[in-house]
TIKOL-999081 format. One line per field, with one value per residue (C-alpha): x, y, z; residue number from 1. Coordinates in steps of 0.05 Angstrom, whole numbers, always signed. Each point is the difference from the previous one (the first is absolute). Layout:
BEGIN
xx: (X:...)
yy: (Y:...)
zz: (Z:...)
resi: (NUM:...)
END
This chain:
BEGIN
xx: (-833:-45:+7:-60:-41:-69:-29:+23:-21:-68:-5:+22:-47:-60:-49:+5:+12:+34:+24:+62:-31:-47:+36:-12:+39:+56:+24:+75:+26:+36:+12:+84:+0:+64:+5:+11:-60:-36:-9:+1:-35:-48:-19:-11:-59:-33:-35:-56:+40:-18:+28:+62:+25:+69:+17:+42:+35:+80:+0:+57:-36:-52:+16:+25:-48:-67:-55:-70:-43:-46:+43:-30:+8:+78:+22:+64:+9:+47:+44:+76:-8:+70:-21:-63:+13:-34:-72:+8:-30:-58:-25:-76:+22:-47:+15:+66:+27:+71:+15:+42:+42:+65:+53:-44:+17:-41:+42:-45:-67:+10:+29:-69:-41:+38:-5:-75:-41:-68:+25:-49:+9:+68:+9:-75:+14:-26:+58:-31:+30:+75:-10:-15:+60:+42:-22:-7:+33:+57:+7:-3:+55:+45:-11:+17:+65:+22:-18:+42:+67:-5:-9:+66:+38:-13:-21:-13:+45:+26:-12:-41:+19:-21:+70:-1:-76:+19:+57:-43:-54:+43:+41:-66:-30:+52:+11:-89:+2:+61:-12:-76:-19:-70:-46:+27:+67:-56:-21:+67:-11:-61:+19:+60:-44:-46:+46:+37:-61:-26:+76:-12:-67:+28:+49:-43:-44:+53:+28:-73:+2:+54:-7:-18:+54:+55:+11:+7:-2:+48:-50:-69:-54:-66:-40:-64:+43:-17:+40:+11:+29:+50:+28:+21:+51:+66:+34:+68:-10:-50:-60:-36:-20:-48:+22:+42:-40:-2:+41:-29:+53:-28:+63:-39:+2:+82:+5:-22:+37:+65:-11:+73:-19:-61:+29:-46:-3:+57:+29:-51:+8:-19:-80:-40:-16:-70:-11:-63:-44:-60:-41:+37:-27:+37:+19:-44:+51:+6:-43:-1:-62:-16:+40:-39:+36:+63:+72:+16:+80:+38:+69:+42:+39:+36:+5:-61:-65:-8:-68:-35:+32:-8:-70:-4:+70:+15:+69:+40:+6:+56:+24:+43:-1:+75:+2:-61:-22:+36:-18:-5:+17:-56:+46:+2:-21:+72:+30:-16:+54:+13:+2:+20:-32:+4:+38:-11:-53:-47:+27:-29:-37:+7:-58:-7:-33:-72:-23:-78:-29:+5:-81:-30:-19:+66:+39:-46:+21:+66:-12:-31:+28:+3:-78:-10:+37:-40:-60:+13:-68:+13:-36:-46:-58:-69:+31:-14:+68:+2:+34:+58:-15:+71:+21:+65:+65:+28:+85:+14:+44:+22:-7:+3:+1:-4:-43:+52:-10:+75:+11:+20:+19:-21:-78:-39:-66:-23:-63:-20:-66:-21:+21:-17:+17:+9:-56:+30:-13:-16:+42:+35:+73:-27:+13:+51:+37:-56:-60:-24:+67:+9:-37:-8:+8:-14:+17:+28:+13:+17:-26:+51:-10:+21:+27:-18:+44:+69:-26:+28:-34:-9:-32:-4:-47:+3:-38:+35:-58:-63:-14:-25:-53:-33:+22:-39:+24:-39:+10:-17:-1:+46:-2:+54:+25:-39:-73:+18:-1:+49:-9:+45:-5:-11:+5:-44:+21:-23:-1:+1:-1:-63:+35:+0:+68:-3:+63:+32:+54:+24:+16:+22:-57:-40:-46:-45:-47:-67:-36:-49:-16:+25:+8:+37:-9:-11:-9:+0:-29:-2:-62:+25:-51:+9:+74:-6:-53:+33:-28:+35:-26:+20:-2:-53:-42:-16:+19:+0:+6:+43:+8:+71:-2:+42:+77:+22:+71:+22:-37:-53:-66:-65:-29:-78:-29:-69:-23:+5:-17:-8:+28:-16:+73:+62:+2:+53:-6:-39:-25:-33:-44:+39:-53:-23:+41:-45:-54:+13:+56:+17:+36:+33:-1:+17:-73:-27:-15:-18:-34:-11:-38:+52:-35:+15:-69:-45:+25:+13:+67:-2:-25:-11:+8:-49:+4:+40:+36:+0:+28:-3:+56:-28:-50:+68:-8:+28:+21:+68:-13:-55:+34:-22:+66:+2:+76:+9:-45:+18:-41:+31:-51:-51:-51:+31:+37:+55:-6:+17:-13:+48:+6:-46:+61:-29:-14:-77:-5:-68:-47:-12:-60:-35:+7:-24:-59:-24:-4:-75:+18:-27:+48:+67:+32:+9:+34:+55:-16:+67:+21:+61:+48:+77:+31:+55:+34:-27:+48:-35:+42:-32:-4:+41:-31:-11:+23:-48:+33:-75:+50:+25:-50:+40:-16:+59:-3:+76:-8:+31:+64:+19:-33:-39:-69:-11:-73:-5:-74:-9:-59:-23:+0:-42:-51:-4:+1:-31:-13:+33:+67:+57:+39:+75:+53:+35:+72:+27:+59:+46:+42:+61:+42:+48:+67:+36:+71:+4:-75:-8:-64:-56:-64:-67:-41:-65:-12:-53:-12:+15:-14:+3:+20:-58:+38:+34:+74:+5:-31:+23:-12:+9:+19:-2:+72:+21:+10:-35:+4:+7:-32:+7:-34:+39:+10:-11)
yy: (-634:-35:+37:+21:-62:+14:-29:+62:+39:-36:+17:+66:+27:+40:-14:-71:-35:-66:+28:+54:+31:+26:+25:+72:+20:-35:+11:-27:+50:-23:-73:+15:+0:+7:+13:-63:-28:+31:-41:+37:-59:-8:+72:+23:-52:+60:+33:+30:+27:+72:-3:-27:+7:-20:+41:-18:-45:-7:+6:+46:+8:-21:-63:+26:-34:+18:+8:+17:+41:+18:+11:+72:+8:-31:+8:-15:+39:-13:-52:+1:+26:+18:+13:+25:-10:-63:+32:+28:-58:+12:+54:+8:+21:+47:-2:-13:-7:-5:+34:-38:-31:+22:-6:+40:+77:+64:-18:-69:+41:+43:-69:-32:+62:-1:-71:-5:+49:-14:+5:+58:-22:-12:-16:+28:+62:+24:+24:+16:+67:-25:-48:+40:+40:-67:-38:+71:+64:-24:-47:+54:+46:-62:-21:+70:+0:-58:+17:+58:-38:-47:+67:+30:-58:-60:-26:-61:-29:-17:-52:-28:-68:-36:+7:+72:+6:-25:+37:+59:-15:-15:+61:+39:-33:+13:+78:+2:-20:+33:+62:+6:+25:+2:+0:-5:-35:-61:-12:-2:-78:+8:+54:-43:-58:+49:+31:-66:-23:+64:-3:-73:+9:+73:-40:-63:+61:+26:-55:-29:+61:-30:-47:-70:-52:+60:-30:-75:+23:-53:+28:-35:+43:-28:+45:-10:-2:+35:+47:-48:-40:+46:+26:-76:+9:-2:+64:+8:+13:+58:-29:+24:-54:+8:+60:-6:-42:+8:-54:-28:+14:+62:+37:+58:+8:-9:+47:+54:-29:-3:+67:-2:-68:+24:+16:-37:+66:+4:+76:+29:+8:+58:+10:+31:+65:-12:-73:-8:-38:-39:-9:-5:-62:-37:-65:-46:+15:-51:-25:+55:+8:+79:+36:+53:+15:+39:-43:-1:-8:+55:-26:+59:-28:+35:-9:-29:-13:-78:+5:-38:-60:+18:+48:+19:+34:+63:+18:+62:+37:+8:+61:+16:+73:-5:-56:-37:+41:-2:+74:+22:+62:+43:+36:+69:+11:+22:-66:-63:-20:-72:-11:-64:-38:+27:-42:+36:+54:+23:+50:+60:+13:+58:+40:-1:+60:-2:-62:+19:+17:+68:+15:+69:-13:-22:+54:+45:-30:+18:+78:-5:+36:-19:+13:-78:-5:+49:-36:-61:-31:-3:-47:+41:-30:+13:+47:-35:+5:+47:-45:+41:+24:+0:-78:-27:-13:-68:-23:-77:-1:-69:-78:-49:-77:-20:-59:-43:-80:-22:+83:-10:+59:-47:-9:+49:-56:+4:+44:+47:+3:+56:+50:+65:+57:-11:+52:+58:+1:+70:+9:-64:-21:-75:+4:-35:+58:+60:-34:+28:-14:-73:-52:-76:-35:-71:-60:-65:-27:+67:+61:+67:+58:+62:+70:+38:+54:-40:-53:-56:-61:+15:-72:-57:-62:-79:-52:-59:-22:+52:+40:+73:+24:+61:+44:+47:+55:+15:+33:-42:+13:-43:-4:+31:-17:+44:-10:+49:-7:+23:-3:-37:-9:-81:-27:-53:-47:-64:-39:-69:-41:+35:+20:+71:+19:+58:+42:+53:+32:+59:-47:-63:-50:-41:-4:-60:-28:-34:-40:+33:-46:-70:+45:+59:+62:+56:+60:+39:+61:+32:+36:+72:+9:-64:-13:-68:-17:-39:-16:-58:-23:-69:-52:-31:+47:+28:+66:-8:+56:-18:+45:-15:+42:+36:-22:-15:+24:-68:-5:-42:+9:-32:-14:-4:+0:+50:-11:-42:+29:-46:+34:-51:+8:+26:+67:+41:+60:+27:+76:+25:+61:+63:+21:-52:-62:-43:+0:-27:-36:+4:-56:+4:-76:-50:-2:+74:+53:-15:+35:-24:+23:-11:+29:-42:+16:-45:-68:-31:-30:-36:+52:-4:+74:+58:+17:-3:+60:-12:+50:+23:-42:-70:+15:-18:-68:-60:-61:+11:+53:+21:+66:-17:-6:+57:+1:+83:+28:+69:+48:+70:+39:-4:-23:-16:-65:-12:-72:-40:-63:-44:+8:+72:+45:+55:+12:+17:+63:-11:+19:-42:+42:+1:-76:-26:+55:-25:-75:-14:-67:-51:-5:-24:+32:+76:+45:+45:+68:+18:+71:-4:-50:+6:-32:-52:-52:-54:-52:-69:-16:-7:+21:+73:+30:+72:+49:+68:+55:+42:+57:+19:-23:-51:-65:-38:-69:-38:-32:-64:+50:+24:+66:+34:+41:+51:+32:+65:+9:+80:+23:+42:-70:-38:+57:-6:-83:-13:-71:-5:+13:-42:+50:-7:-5:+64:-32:-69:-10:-50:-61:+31:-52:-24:-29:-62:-17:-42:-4:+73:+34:-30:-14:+32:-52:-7:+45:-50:+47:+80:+43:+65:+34:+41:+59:-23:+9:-64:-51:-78:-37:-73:-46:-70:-8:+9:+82:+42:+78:+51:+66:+67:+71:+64:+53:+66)
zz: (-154:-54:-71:-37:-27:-40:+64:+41:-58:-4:+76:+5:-55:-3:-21:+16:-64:-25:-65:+2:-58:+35:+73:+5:+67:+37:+71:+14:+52:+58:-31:+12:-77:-38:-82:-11:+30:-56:-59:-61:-43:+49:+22:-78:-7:+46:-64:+38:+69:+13:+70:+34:+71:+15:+62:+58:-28:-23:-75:-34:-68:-41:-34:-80:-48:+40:-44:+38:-56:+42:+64:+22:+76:+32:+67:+9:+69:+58:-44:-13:-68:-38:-67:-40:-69:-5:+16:-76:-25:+38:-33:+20:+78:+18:+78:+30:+62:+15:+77:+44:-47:+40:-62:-53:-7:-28:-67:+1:+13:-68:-33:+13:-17:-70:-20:+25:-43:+24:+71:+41:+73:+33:+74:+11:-38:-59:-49:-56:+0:+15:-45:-57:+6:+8:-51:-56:+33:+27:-57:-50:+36:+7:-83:-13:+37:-30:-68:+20:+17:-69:-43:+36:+8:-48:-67:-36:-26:-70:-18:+54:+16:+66:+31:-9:+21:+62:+12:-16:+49:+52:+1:-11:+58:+43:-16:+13:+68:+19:-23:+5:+79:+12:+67:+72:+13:+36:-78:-37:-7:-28:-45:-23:-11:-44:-45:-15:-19:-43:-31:-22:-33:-32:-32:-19:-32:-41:-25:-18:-54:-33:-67:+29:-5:+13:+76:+30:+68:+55:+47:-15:+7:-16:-46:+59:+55:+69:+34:+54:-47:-32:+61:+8:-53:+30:-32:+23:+75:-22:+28:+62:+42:+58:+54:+62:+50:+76:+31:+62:+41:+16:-36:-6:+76:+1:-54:+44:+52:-42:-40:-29:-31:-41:-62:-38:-65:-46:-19:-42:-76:-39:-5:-52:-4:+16:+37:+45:+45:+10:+51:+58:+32:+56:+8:+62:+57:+53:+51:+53:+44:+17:+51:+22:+64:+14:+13:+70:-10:-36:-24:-30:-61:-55:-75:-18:+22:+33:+22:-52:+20:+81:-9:+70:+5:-27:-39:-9:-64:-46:+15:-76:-2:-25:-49:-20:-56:-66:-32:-75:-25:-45:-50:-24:-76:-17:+23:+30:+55:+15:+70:+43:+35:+77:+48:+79:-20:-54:-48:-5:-64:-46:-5:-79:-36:-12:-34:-5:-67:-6:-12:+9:+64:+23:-31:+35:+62:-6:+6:+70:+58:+76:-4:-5:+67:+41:-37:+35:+34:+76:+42:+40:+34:-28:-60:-68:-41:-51:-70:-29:-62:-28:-23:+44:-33:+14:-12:+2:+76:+8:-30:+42:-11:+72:-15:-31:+14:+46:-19:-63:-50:-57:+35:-55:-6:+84:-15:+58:+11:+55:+35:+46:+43:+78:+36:+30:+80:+16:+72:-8:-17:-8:-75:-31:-28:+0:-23:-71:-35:+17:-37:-2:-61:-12:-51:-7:+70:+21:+41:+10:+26:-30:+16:-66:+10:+10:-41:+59:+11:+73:+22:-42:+13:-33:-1:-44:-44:+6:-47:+26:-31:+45:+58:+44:+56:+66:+67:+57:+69:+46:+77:+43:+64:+48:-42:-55:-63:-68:-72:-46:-75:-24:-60:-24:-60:-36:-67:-34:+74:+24:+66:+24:+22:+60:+9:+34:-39:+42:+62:-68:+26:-35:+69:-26:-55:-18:-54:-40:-50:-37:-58:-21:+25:-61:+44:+62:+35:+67:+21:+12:+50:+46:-3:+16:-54:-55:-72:-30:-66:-21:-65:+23:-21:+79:+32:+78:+57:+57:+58:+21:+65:+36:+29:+65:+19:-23:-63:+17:-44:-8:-68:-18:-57:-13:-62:-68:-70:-53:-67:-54:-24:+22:+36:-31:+33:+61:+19:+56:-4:+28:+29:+39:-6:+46:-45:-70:-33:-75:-27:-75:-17:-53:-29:+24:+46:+68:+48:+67:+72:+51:+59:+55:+40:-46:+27:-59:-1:-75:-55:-72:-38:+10:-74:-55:-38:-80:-54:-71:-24:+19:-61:-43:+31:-51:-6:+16:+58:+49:+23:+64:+37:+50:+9:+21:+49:+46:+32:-30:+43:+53:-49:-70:-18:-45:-32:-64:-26:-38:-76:+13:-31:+51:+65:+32:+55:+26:+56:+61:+28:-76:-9:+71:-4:-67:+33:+11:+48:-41:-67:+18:-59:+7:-57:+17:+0:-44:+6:-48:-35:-2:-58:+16:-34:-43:+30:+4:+60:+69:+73:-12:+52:+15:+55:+26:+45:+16:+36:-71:-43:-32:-42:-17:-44:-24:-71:-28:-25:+77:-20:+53:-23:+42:+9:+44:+10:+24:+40:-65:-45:+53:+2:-75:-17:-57:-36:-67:-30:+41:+43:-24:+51:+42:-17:-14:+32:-39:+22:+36:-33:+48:-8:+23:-14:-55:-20:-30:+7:+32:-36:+25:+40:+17:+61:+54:+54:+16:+71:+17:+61:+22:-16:-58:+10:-26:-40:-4:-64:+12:-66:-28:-9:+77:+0:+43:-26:+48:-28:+30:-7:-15:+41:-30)
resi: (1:2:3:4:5:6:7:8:9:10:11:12:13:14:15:16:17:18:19:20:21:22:23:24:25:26:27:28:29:30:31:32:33:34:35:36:37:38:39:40:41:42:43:44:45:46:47:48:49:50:51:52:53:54:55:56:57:58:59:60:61:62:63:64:65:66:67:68:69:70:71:72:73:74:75:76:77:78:79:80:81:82:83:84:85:86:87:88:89:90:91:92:93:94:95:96:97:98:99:100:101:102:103:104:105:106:107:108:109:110:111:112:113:114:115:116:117:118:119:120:121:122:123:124:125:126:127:128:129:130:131:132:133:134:135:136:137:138:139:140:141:142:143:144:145:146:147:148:149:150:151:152:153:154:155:156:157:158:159:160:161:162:163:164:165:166:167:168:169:170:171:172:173:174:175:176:177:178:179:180:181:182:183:184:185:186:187:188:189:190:191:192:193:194:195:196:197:198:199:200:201:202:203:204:205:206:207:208:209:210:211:212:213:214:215:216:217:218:219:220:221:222:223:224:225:226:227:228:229:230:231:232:233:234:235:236:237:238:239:240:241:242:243:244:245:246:247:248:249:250:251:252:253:254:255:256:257:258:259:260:261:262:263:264:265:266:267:268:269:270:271:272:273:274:275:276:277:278:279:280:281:282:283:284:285:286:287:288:289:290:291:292:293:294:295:296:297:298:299:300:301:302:303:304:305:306:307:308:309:310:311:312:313:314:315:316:317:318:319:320:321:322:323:324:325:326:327:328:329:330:331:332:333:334:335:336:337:338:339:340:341:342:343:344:345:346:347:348:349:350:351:352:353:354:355:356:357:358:359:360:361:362:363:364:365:366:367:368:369:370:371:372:373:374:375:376:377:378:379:380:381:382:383:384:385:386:387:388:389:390:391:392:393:394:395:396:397:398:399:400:401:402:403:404:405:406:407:408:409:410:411:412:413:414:415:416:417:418:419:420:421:422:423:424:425:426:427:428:429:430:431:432:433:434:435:436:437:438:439:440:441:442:443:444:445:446:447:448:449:450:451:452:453:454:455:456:457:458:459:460:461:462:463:464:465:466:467:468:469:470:471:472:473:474:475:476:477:478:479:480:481:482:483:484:485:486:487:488:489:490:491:492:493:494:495:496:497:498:499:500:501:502:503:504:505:506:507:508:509:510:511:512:513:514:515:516:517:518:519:520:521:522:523:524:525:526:527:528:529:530:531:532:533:534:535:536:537:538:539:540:541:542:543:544:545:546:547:548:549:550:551:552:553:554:555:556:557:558:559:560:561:562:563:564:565:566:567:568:569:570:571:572:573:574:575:576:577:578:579:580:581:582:583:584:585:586:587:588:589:590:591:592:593:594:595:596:597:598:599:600:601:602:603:604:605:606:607:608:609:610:611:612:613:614:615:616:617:618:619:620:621:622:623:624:625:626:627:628:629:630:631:632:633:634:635:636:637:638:639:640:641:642:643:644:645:646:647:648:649:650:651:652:653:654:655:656:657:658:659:660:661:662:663:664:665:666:667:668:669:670:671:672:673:674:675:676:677:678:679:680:681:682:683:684:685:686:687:688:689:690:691:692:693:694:695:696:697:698:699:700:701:702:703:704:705:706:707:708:709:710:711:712:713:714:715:716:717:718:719:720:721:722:723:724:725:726:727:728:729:730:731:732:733:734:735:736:737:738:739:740:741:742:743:744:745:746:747:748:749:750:751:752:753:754:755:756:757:758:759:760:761:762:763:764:765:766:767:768:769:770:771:772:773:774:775:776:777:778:779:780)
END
């Protein structure tokens, strides 16, 4: 292959020129290029390139040196990219594309959003949203944090000599990105890569405050230097290079085929108190064309779940209802036992003594009789439910860290991200263990199923190297020999490979699987309705409706997909009116309210929104945050919806009928009709989503201290919403504080996710530190 010559440049330009001073757009893709084809020397005599094409070819980074001022558009797509750092010195990138590139991970996409601050469009996408909280909010929380560890841990010191600077830096480094946790476990190089690098320049700040002359540093830093260029300092081992690559030995495919050889994650260390995520954006998984049909071999297997590297086969579930989980104990106020870690089965937890603030409300609470039980809203066809008037009393029941990466007792940084209640079959013993008090909980490469009331892990499900980030429960029907027909409850279950995972717990059988995007998937929901109608919302910025059908006695299924909704960002959560779920879709996203006309009799497969929902708060709209993150959205009743929006410090009830009958068709931006506002907390953290049980009238929202706030909306205060005043919470239950052998208490963590059984025997609280919280009601 011939190298690049200025006659291959002079031939390959537009417009047709014979000075390279004046070549505005290249095109070198599919030339078999390699990095070292490219001439540095001769490639920055390009002053006037706007536009350069290098896709399809075999280059693992842009050549280090590159300067193109002017360089605005760069497509660098299906290449064998490895690292990214090197695009920093091209600084004026305003469009980007980088898919394809096999080796690169989601840790490179935010790497490249960072170092490239004009950057607007990435892969076809615009991210100027994303990027704003990558390149500021997320910034901000991470400089915080480790302004945090050199306050509690270090000093400068005296006198400051180089030697000692360095020692200094190095140790402070080190404790930064060991101790700072931040975003989903797929971002932990990137995060490392960030605080190093906020650590360095902390540092380089303090010690610029000192008298001049006071420090000969043995680590040059230039006073103009980049950041590129100081994380090139060799310090000790400290520095992050680029993140795991993909090897091309398609060892992601033996990992699941070897699950005992996939322990790729160290015992976790201790976490902060309050550590956090980003956007949870997904790395470009392989190669995989769509397969939208059901597998026609079922292979049983146990342990862990094979299919990813054999799609069409389905695998048995883990059955662990004796030993998988590793339990903590919630102590009473008069002591906190130390328990062991569990070697056959779970211990069983002490049920401490109230740990709620004791508010009026609350202490109210306690004086009720057995009323509250005969109160209890039964499920009678066509009779609205009456709300209980008196507020429920709720008793931590069991903690469970059953999400533990090779089940370690150690795991507290896997962060669980959804969870919910299997329906109830009225008739039907199909449930796992009696319906409404087993739940699915997700996180990590994990799913388990739950029985809240003896706190086992009934089935447990693996996939080495996903990342689960949404569940969803439906009844299907599935054919019998004979013609007829029985129910039996599903479970539906994706994340950061953008494959939907279909299982059957009750018989331990993952049944089969299908692609639903190249990207993550951020969220799913069943239509309750049409059984088989399934929402799944995914990163890039899509929502698509797939009826998955119904089952043949051996689990064969046939996938199509209905309908596409383009979101504009990432769908974080999805609701469906209760009403009439057929008809409109709202969808809480990264950049605003959704709403969207799902009615499948207009023929339109692709859809943009029918309007958009907008709300007092985004008037506080600055430079460091639009408000406009939708990341809690519930219906509580028929007609009013719960929802928040990051950074808000409350939570919105408002009125579905009022807002969609003050639309007048043409404006696509339509004020909520806001018929009261809960005050919350004024955590800056993100996506702690909120939980709605309509049956009792409850609004519940965790908090970045494991406290849950717990709103019980009566009849009487719905009849009499007015705007103003924030309504204060009913209780706030505190952190149960659990204890583990040789740790002490636990910390409060940030509670993700929380669901209710319908009648609210029990509530699950999902955290960020790999415990799921069993809550359950009193009886009185």
């Amino acid at each position: 292959m011939e190298k690049i010559t200025e006659k291959i440049l002079l031939e390959k330009s537009s417009p047709k020129t014979n000075k390279l001073e004046q070549i505005k757009s290249l095109n070198f893709s599919r030339m078999g290029l390699k990095s070292k084809d490219l001439s540095v020397p001769l490639l920055s005599k390009l002053c006037s390139l706007e536009q350069l094409d290098l896709s399809g070819n075999m280059l693992q980074e842009i050549p280090k040196g590159l300067c193109l001022p002017c360089l605005k558009i760069l497509n660098c797509s299906n290449n064998e990219m490895e690292d990214v750092e090197s695009l920093e010195a091209l600084g004026n990138i305003e469009e980007l594309r980088l898919e394809d590139n096999f080796y690169l991970t989601v840790n490179d996409e935010h790497k490249v959003i960072f170092l490239l601050p004009k950057l607007r469009m990435f892969n076809g996408k615009d991210i100027s949203s994303t990027a704003h909280h990558i390149r500021h909010g997320s910034s901000e929380i991470l400089r915080k944090r480790v302004i945090g560890v050199w306050e509690r841990s270090f000093g400068l010191p005296d006198p400051i000599t180089a030697q000692s600077l360095a020692a200094v830096e190095k140790r402070f480094v080190n404790a930064a990105c060991t101790q700072i946790k931040y975003g989903p476990n797929s971002l932990s190089e990137y995060t490392k890569w960030r605080v190093e690098m906020i650590a360095k320049e902390y540092l380089k700040s303090l010690t610029c405050s000192e008298e001049e002359g006071k420090v000969t540093d043995t680590t040059p830093t230039k006073e103009n230097e980049t950041p590129a260029e100081r994380r090139s300092c060799d310090l000790g081992g400290n520095s992050i290079t680029s993140p795991q690559k993909r090897t091309r030995n398609n060892s992601e495919a033996a990992a699941e085929a070897s699950p005992r050889k996939s322990s790729r994650l160290a015992s976790a260390v201790p976490v902060e108190a309050s550590p956090r995520k980003s956007t949870r954006v997904t790395s470009t998984p392989q190669k995989t064309d769509p397969t939208l049909s059901s597998p026609r071999k079922h292979t049983r297997m146990t342990n862990v779940d094979t299919s990813e590297g054999s799609p069409r086969k389905s695998s048995r579930l883990e059955n662990i209802s004796q030993k998988d989980a590793s339990k903590t104990e919630s102590p009473r106020k008069a002591a906190k036992p130390i328990i062991s870690t569990p070697t056959s089965r779970p211990a069983k937890c002490d049920t401490p003594k109230k740990t709620a603030k004791d508010q009026t409300t609350a202490q109210q609470s306690k004086q009720k009789t057995a009323k509250t039980e005969n109160n209890t809203p039964r499920k009678t066809a066509g009779v609205k439910r009456k709300i209980p008037q008196e507020p429920v009393s709720l008793q931590p029941f069991h903690v469970l860290q059953c999400h533990s990466r090779q089940d370690s007792p150690d795991d507290f940084s896997t962060q669980l991200w959804a969870c919910a209640f299997e329906p109830p079959q009225e008739g039907s013993n199909a449930g796992v263990s009696g319906g409404s008090r087993t739940v699915a909980t997700c996180g990590g490469e994990t799913l388990c199923v739950i029985d809240c009331e003896t706190g086992h892990v009934l089935k447990k499900y693996k996939v080495p190297g996903e990342e689960f980030f949404s569940l969803a429960w439906s009844t299907v029907l599935m054919s019998r020999t004979g013609g007829s027909t029985r129910p039996c409850s599903i479970l539906a279950a994706g994340g950061k490979r953008g494959l939907v995972k279909l299982i059957h717990p009750r018989v331990n059988l993952a049944f089969g699987e299908f692609r639903v995007s190249r990207r993550a998937i951020s969220i799913m929901r069943f239509s309750p309705r049409n059984a088989t109608f399934l929402f799944t919302g995914t990163y890039e910025n899509k929502i698509f409706l797939w009826d998955i059908g119904g089952l043949d006695r051996d689990y064969n299924f046939k996938i199509s997909k209905l309908l596409v909704l383009e979101t504009g960002s990432t769908p974080l959560h999805l609701s469906l009116l209760p009403t009439s779920p057929d008809t409109h879709l709202l969808s809480g996203c990264d950049d605003g309210l959704r709403i969207f006309d799902i009615q499948l009799s207009k023929n339109i497969q692709k859809r943009n929104e029918e309007m958009e929902i907008v709300f007092p708060v985004y008037k506080k709209k600055d430079k460091k945050n639009t408000y406009r993150t939708i990341d809690g959205l519930s219906f509580l009743t028929d007609d009013i919806v719960a929802s928040k929006s990051h950074m808000q410090g409350s939570i919105y009830l408002w009125s579905w009928s009022a807002t969609r009958a003050s639309w007048n068709g043409r404006k696509n931006e339509v004020p909520a009709v806001v018929l009261a506002e809960l005050q919350w907390s004024s955590t800056d953290i993100p996506y702690l989503s909120l939980g709605t049980c309509p049956g009792y009238g409850y609004v519940v929202c965790g908090d970045e201290q494991g406290r849950l706030w717990m709103y019980h909306i009566t009849d009487t205060m719905m009849e009499n919403f007015k705007s103003g005043k924030p309504i204060s919470a009913t209780e706030v239950l505190e952190w149960p504080s659990p204890v583990r052998a040789g740790k002490g208490a636990l910390e409060g963590p940030s509670i993700n996710s929380i669901a209710m059984d319908p009648d609210l025997h029990y509530l699950v609280a999902l955290t960020d530190k790999n415990m799921a919280v069993v809550w359950k009601r009193e009886s009185r």
